[in-house]
C-alpha positions as CSV (number, residue, x, y, z in Angstrom):
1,X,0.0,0.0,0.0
2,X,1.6,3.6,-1.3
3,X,0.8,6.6,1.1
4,X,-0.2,9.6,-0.8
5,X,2.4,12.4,-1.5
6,X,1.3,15.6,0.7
7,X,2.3,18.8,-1.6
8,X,3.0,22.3,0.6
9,X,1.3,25.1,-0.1
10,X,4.2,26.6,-1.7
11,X,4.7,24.2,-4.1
12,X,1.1,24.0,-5.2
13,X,1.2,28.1,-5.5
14,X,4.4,27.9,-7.8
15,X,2.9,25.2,-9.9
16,X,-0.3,26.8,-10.0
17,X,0.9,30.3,-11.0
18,X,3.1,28.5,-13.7
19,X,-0.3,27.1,-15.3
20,X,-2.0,30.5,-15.1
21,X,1.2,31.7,-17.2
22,X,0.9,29.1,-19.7
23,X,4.0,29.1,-20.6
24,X,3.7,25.1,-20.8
25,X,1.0,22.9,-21.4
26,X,-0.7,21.5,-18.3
27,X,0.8,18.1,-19.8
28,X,4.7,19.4,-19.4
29,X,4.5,20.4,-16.1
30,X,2.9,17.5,-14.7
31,X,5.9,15.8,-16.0
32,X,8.1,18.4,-15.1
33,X,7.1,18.1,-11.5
34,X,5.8,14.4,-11.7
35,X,2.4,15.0,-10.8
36,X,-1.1,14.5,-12.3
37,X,-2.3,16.7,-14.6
38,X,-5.7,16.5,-13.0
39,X,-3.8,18.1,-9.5
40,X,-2.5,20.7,-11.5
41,X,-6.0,22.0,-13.4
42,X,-7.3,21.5,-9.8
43,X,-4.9,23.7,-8.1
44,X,-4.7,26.3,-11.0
45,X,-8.8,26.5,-10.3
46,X,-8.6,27.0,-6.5
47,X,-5.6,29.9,-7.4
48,X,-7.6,32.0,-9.5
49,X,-11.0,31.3,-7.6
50,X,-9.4,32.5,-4.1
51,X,-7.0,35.4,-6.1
52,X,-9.8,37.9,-5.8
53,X,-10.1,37.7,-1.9
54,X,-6.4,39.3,-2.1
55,X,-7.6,42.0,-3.4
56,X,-10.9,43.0,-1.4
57,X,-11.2,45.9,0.9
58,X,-10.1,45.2,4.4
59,X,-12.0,47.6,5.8
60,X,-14.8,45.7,4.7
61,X,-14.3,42.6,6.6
62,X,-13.5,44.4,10.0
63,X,-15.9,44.9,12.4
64,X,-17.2,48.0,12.8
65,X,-17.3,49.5,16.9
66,X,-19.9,51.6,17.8
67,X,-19.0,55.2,20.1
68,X,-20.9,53.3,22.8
69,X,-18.5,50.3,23.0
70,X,-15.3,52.7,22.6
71,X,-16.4,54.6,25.3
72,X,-17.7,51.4,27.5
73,X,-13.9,50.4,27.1
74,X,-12.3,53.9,28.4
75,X,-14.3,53.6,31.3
76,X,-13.2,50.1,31.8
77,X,-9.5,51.4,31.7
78,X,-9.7,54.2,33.8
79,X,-11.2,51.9,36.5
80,X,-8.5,49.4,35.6
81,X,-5.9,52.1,36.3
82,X,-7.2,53.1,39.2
83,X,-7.4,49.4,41.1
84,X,-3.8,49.6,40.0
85,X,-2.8,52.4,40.9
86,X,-4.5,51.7,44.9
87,X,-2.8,48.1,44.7
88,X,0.9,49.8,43.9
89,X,0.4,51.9,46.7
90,X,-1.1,49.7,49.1
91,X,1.9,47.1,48.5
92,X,4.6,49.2,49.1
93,X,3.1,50.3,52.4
94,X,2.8,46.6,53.5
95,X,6.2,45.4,51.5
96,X,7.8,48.6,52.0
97,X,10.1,50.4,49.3
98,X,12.4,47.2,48.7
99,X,9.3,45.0,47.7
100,X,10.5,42.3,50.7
101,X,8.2,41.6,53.9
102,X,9.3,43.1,57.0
């Protein structure tokens, strides 16, 4: 029993850009790189079906964050820096300046 060959995605990509280019039939490279021609149209299909997701606008796909939320999260902070702030104090009364127990 043969295991199957596993191909990175690197490979595939520089196969598959060589068939969009055409500069050898679909037959050649599959013998240049010992692999089915049926891989190769598949991989060339997958290459030019995913290319135009490389090009779409990323501000489109973030999520947008209401003023309510951005302001939500200062508040959060500021109370977050404050709890801090106590805590540092209140340890270096108890520890002392060196940061050891007395």
């Amino acid at each position: 029993m043969t295991k199957r060959k596993r191909y990175s995605a690197e490979f595939k990509a520089k196969v598959a850009l060589e068939a969009i280019r055409e500069e050898l039939t679909t037959a050649e490279l599959a013998k240049k790189y010992d692999i089915h021609p049926t891989m190769i149209t598949g991989w060339k299909r997958t290459a030019t079906l995913k290319m135009a997701s490389a090009f779409r606008d990323r501000n489109a796909t973030e999520p947008s964050i209401s003023d309510q939320e951005v302001e939500k999260l200062h508040a959060k902070i500021g109370q977050l820096v404050v709890e801090r702030d106590f805590l540092s104090k209140a340890s270096s009364l108890i520890l002392g300046a060196g940061g050891k127990k007395r």
